[in-house]
Every structure is written in C-alpha cells, then in structure tokens.
ZAZA-885302 format. One record per atom (N, C-alpha, C, O): residue number from 1; residue in three letters; atom name; z negated, y, x negated. Coordinates in steps of 0.02 Angstrom, whole numbers, plus 50000, padded with zeros to 5 digits. Layout:
ZAZA-885302
{rec NUM,'ala','CA',{Z,Y,X}}
...
This chain:
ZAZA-885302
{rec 1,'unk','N',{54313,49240,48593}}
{rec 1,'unk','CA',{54313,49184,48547}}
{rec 1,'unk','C',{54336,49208,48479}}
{rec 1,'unk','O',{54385,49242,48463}}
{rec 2,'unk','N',{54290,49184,48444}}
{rec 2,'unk','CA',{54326,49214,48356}}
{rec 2,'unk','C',{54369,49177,48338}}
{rec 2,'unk','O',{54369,49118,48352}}
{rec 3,'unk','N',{54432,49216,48289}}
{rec 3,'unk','CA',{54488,49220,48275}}
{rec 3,'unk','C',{54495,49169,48223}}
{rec 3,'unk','O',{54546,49138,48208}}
{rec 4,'unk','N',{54421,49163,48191}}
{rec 4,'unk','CA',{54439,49127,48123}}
{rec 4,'unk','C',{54515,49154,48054}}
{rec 4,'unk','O',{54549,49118,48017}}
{rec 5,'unk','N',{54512,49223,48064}}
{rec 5,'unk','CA',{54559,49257,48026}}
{rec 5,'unk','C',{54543,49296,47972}}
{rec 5,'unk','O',{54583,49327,47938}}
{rec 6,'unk','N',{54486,49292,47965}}
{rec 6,'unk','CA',{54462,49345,47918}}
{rec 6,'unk','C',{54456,49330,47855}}
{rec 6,'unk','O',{54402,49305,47840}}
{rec 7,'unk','N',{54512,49340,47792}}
{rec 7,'unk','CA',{54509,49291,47738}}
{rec 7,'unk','C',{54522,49343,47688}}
{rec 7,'unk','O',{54546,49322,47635}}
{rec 8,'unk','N',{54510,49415,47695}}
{rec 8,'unk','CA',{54520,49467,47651}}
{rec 8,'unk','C',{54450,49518,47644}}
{rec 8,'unk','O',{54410,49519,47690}}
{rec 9,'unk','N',{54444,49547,47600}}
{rec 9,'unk','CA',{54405,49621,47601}}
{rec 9,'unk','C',{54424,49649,47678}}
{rec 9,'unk','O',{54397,49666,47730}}
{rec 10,'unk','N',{54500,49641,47641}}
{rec 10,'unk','CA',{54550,49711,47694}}
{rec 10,'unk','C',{54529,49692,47790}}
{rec 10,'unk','O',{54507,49728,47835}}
{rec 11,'unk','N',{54544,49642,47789}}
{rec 11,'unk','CA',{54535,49596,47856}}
{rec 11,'unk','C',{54464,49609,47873}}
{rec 11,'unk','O',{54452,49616,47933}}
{rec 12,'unk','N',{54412,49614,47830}}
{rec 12,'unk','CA',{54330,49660,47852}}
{rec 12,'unk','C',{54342,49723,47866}}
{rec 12,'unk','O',{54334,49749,47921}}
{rec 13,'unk','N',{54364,49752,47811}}
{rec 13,'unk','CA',{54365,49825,47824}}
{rec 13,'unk','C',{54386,49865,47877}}
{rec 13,'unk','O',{54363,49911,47911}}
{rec 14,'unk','N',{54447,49826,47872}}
{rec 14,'unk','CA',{54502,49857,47977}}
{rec 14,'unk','C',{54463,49829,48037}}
{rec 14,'unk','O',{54460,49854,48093}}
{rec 15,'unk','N',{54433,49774,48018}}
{rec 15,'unk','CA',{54360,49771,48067}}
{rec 15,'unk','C',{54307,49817,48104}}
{rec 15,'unk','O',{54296,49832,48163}}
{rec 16,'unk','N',{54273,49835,48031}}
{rec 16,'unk','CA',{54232,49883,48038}}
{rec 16,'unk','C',{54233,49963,48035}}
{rec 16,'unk','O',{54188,50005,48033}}
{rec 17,'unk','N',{54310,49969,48034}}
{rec 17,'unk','CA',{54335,50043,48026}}
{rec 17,'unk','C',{54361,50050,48119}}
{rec 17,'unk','O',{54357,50103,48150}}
{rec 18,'unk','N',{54388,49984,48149}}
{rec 18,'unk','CA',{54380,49979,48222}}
{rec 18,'unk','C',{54325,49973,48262}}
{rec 18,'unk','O',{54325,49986,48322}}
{rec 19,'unk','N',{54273,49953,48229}}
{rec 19,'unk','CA',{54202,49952,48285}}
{rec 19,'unk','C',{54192,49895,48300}}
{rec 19,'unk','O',{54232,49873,48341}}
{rec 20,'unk','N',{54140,49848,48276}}
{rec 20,'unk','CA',{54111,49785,48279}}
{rec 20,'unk','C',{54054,49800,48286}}
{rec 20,'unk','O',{54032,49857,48276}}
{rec 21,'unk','N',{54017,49746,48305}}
{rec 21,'unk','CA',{53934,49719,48319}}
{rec 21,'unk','C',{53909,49672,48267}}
{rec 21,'unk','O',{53939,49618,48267}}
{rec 22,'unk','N',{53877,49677,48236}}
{rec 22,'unk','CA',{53839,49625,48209}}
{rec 22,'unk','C',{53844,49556,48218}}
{rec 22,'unk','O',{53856,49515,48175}}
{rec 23,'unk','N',{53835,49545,48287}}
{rec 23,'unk','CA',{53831,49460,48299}}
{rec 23,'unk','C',{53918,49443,48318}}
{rec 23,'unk','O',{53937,49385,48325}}
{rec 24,'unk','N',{53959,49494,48324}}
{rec 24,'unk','CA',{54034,49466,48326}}
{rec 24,'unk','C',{54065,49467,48272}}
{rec 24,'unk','O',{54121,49441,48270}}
{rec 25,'unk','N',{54037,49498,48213}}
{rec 25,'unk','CA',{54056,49489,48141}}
{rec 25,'unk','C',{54036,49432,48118}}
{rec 25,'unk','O',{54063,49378,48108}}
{rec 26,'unk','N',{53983,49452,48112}}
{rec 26,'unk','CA',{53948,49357,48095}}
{rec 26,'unk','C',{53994,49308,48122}}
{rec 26,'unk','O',{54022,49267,48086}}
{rec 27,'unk','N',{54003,49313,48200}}
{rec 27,'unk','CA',{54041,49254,48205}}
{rec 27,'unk','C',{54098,49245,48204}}
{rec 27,'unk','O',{54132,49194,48211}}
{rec 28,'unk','N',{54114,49305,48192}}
{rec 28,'unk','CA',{54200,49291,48152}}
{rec 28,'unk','C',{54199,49273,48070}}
{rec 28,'unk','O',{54254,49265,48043}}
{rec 29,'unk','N',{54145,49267,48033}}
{rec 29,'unk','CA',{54152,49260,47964}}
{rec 29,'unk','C',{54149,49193,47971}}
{rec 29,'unk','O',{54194,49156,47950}}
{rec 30,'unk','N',{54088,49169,48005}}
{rec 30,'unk','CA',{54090,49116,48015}}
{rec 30,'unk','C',{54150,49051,48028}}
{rec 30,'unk','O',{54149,48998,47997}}
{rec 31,'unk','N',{54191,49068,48072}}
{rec 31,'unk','CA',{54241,49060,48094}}
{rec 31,'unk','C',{54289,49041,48036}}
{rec 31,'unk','O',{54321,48989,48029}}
{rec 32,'unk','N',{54286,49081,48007}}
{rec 32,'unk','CA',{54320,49082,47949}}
{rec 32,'unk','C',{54327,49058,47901}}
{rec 32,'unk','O',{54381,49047,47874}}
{rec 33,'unk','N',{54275,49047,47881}}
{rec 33,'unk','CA',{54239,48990,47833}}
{rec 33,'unk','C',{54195,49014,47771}}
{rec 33,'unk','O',{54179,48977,47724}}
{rec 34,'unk','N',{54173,49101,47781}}
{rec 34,'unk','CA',{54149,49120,47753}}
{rec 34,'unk','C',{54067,49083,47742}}
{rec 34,'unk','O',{54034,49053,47785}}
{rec 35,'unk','N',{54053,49093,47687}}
{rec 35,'unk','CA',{53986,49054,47657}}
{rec 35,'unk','C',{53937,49105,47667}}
{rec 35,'unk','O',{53941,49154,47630}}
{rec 36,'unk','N',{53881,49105,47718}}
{rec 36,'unk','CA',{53824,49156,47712}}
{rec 36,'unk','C',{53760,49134,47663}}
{rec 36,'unk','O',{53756,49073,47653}}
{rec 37,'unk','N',{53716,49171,47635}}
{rec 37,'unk','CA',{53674,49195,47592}}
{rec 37,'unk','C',{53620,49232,47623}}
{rec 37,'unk','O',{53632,49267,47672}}
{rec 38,'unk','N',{53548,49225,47594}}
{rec 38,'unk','CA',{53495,49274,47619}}
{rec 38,'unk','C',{53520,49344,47563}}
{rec 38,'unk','O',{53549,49331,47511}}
{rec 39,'unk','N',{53506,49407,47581}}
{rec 39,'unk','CA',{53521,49462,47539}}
{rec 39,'unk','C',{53442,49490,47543}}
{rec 39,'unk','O',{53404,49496,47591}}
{rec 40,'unk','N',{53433,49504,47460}}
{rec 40,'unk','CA',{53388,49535,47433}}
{rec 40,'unk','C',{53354,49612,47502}}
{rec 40,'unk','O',{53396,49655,47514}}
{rec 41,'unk','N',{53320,49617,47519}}
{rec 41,'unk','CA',{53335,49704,47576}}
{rec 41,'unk','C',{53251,49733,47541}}
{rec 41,'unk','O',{53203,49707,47513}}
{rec 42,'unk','N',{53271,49796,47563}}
{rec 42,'unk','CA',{53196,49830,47550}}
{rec 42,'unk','C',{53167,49862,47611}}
{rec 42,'unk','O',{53185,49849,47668}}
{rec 43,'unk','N',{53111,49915,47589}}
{rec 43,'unk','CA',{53082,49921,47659}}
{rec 43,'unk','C',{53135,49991,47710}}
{rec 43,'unk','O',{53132,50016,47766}}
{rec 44,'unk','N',{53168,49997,47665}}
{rec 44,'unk','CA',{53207,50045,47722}}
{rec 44,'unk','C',{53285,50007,47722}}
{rec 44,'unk','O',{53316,50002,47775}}
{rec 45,'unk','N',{53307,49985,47668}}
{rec 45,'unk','CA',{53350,49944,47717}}
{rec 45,'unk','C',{53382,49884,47770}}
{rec 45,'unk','O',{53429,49871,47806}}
{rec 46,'unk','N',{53302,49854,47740}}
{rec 46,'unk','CA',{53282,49775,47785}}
{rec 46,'unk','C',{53308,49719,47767}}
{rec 46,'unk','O',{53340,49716,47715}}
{rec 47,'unk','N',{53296,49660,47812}}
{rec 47,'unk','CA',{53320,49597,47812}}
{rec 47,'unk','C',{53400,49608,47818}}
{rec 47,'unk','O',{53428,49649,47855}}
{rec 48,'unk','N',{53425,49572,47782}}
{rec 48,'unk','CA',{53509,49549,47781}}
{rec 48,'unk','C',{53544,49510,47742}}
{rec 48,'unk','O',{53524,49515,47685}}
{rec 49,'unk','N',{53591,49469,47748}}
{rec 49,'unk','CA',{53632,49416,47737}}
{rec 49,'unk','C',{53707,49442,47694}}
{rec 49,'unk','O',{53750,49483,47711}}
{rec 50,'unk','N',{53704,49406,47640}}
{rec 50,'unk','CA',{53786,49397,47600}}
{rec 50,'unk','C',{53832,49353,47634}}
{rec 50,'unk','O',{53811,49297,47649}}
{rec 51,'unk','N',{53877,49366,47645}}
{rec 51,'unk','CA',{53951,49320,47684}}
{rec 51,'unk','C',{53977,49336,47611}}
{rec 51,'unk','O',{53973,49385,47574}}
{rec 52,'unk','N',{54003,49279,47605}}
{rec 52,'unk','CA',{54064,49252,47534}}
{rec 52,'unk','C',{54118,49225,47553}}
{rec 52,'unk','O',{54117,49169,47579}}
{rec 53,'unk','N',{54184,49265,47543}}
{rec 53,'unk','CA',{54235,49227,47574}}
{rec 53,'unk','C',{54261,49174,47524}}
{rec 53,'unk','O',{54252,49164,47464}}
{rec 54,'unk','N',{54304,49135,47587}}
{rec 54,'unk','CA',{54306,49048,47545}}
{rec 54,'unk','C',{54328,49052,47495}}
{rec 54,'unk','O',{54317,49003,47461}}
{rec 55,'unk','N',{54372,49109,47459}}
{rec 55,'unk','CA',{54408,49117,47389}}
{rec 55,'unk','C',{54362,49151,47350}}
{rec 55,'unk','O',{54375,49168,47292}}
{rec 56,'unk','N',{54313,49162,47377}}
{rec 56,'unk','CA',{54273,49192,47316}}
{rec 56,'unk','C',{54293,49246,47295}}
{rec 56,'unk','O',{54285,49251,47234}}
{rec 57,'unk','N',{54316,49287,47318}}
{rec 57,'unk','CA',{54361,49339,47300}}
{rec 57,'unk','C',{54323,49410,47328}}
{rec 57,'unk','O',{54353,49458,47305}}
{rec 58,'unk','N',{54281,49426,47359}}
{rec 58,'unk','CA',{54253,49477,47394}}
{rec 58,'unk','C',{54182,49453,47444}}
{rec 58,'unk','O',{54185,49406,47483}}
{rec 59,'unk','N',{54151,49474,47439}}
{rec 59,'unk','CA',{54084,49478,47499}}
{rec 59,'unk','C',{54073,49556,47538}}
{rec 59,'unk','O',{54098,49609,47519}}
{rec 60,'unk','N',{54028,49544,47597}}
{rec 60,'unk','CA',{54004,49565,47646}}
{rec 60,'unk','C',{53947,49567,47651}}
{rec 60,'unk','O',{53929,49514,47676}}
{rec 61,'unk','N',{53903,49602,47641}}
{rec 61,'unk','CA',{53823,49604,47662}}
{rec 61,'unk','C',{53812,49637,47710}}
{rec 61,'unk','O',{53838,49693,47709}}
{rec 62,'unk','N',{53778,49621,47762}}
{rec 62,'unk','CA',{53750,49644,47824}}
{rec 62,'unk','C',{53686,49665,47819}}
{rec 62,'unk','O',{53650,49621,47797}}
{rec 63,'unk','N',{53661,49711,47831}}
{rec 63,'unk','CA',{53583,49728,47805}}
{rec 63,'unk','C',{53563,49751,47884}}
{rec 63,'unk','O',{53597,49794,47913}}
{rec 64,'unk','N',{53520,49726,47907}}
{rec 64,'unk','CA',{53492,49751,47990}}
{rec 64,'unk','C',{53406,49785,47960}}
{rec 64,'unk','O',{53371,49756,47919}}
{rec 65,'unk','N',{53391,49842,47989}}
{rec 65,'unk','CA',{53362,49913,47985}}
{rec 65,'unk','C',{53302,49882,48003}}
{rec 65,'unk','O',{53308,49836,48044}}
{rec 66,'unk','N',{53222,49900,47973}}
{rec 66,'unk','CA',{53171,49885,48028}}
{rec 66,'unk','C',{53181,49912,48107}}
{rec 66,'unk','O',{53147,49890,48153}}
{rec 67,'unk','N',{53231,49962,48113}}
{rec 67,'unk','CA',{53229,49987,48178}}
{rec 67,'unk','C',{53280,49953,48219}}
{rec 67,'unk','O',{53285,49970,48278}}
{rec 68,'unk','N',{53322,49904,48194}}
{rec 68,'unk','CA',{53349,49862,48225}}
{rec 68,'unk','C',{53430,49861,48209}}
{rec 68,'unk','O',{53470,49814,48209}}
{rec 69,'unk','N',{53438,49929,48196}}
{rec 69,'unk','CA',{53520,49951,48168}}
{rec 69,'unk','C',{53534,49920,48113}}
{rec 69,'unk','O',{53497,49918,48064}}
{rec 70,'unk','N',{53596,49891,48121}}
{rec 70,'unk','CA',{53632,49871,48071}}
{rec 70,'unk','C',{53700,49888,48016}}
{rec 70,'unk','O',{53748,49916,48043}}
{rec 71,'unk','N',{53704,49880,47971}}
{rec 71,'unk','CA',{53775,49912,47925}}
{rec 71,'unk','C',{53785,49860,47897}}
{rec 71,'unk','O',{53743,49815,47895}}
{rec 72,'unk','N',{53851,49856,47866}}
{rec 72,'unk','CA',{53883,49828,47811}}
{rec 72,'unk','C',{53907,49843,47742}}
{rec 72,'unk','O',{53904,49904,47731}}
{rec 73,'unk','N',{53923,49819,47707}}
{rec 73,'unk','CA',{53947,49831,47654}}
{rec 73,'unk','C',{54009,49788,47617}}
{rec 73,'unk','O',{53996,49730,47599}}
{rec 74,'unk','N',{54068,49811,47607}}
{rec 74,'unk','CA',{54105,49759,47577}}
{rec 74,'unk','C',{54112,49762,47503}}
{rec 74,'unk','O',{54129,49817,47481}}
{rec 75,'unk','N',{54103,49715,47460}}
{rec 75,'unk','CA',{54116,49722,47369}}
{rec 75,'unk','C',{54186,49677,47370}}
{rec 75,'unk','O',{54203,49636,47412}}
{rec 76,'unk','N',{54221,49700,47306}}
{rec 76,'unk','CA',{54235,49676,47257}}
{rec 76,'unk','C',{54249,49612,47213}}
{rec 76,'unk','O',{54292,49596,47172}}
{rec 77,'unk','N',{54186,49580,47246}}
{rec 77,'unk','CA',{54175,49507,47217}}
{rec 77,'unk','C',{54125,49484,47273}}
{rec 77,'unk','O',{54110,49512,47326}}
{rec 78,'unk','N',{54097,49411,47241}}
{rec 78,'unk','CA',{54071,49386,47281}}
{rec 78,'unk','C',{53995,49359,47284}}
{rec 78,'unk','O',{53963,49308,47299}}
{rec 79,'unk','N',{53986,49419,47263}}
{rec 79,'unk','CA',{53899,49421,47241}}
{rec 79,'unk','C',{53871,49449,47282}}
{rec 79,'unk','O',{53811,49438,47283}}
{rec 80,'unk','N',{53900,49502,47342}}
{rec 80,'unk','CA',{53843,49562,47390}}
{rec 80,'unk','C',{53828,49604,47357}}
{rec 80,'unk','O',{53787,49640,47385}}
{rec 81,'unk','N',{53851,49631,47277}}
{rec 81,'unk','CA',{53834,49700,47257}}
{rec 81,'unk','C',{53798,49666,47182}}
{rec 81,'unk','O',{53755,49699,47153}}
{rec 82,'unk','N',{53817,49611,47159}}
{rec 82,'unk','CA',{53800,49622,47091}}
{rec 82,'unk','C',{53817,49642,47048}}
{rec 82,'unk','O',{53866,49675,47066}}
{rec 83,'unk','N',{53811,49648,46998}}
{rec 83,'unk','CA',{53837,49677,46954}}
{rec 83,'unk','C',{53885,49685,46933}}
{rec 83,'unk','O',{53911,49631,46918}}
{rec 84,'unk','N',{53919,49731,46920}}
{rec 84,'unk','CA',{53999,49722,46893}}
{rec 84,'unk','C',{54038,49741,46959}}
{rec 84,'unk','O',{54092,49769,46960}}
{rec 85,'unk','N',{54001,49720,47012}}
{rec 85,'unk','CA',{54052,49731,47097}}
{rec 85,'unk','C',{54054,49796,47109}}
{rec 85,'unk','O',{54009,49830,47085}}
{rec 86,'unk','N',{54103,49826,47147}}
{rec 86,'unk','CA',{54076,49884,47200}}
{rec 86,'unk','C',{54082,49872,47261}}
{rec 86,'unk','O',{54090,49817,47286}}
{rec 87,'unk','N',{54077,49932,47294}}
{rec 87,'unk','CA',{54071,49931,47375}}
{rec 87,'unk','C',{54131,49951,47389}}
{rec 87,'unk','O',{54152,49981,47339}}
{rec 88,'unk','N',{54183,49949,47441}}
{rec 88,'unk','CA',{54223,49980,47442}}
{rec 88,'unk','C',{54218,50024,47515}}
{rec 88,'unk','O',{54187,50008,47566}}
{rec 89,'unk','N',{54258,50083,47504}}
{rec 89,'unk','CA',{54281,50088,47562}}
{rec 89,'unk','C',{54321,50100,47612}}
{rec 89,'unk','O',{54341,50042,47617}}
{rec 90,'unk','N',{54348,50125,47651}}
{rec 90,'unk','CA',{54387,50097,47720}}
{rec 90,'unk','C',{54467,50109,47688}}
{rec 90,'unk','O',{54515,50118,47726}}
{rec 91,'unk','N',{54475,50109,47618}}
{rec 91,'unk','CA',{54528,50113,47605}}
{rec 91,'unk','C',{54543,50048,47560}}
{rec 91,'unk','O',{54593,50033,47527}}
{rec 92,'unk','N',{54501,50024,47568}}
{rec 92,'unk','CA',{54485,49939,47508}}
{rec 92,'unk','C',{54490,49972,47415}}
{rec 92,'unk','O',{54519,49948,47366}}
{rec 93,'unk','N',{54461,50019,47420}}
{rec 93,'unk','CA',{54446,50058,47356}}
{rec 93,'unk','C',{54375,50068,47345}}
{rec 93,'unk','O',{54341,50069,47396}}
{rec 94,'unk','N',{54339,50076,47281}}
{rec 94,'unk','CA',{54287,50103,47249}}
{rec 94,'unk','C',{54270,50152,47277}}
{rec 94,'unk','O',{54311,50197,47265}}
{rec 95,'unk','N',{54204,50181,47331}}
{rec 95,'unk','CA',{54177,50240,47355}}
{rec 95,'unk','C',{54113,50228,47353}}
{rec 95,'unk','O',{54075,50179,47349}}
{rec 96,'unk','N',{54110,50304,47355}}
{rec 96,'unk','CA',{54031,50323,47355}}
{rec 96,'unk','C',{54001,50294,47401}}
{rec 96,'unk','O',{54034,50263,47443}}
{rec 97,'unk','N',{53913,50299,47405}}
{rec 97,'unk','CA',{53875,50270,47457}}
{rec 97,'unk','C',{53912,50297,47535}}
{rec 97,'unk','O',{53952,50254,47553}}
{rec 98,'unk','N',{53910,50347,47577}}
{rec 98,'unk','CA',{53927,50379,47627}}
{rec 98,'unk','C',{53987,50340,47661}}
{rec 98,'unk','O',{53995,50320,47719}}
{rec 99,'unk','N',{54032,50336,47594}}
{rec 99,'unk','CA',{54102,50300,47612}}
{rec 99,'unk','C',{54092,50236,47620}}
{rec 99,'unk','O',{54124,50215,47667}}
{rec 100,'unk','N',{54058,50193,47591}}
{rec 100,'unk','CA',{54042,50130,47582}}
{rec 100,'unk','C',{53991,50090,47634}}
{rec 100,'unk','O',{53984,50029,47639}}
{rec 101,'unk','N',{53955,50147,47674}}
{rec 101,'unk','CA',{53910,50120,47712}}
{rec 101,'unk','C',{53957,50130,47806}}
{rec 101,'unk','O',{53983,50179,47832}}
{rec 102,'unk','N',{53947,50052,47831}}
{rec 102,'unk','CA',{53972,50050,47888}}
{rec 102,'unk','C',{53943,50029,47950}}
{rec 102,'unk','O',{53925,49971,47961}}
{rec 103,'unk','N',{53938,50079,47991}}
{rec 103,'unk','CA',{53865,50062,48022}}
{rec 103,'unk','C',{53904,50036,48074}}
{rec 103,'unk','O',{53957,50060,48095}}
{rec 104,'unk','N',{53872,49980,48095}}
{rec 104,'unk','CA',{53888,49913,48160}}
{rec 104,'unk','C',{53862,49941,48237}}
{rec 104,'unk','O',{53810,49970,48252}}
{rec 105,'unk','N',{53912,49923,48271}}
{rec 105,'unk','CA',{53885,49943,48360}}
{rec 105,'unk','C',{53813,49910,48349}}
{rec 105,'unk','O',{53793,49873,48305}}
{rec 106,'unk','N',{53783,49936,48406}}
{rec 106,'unk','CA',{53733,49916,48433}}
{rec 106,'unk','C',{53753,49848,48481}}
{rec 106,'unk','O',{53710,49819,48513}}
C-alpha cells in the first residue's frame, strides 16, 4: 500500500537510489498528491509523464522506452526539465546526464 509520503525531490531520489518499479512510483506520487502531466518523449526516449509535487517545488518525469524500460528523472522545479531546471542527482544536486538518469525495475 502506498505511503502517501513523498513530498520532497529528496524523498524521490532515496526512492530510486533504493530500487523502484514504475507502477509503485506512480502510485506512491499519486498517493501523495503529486499532480501528473503528459511529458513531451522522442523516438528513443518514448512516451512519459511529469509528476509535480503539491508545493510546486520539484518534478519527476518518468519516460518508458519503446522497448518497454523505464527511467526517471528528478528537476529542480516543477516543469519536468524546463528551462531554468536541472536534473539532479542521487545526491539532490546538479549532475550530468549518467548521474541524472535512473533506470526503474522492471
């Protein structure tokens, strides 16, 4: 059952630096009261969704792969990577792509 706890960047990040799934993230954002979004995807990174947490303070984009794999991404703000945001990573800091990309269990 989701926790409905997830009200930080940081609270994603120790998430996905422990090993989550896709559909138990979702439904812990959910839970939470995070606001989802369709996200812009291309042909190699695919269909995926912005989560906005309720303070507006940071987002989550989930991008799922034509091959079915999925990653995340956490910013900054609460756009999914617009402008001005970054990605962070598993330290809730500014990193490069490598650092920033968090790939979800199967």
């Amino acid at each position: 059952m989701p926790s409905g706890n997830i009200l930080t960047a940081t609270d994603v990040l120790n998430l996905l630096v422990s090993g989550i799934d896709r559909i138990t993230l979702e439904n812990e954002l959910t839970a939470s009261a995070w606001i989802s979004t369709p996200a812009r995807g291309g042909s190699k990174s695919g269909i995926g969704i912005t989560w906005t947490s309720p303070n507006n303070q940071s987002s989550v984009r989930i991008m799922t792969k034509p091959d079915g794999s999925s990653y995340a991404r956490v910013y900054n703000g609460s756009g999914g990577g617009a402008p001005e945001e970054q990605p962070l990573n598993a330290l809730g800091q500014p990193g490069i792509r490598a650092q920033t990309h968090f790939i979800l269990l199967p």
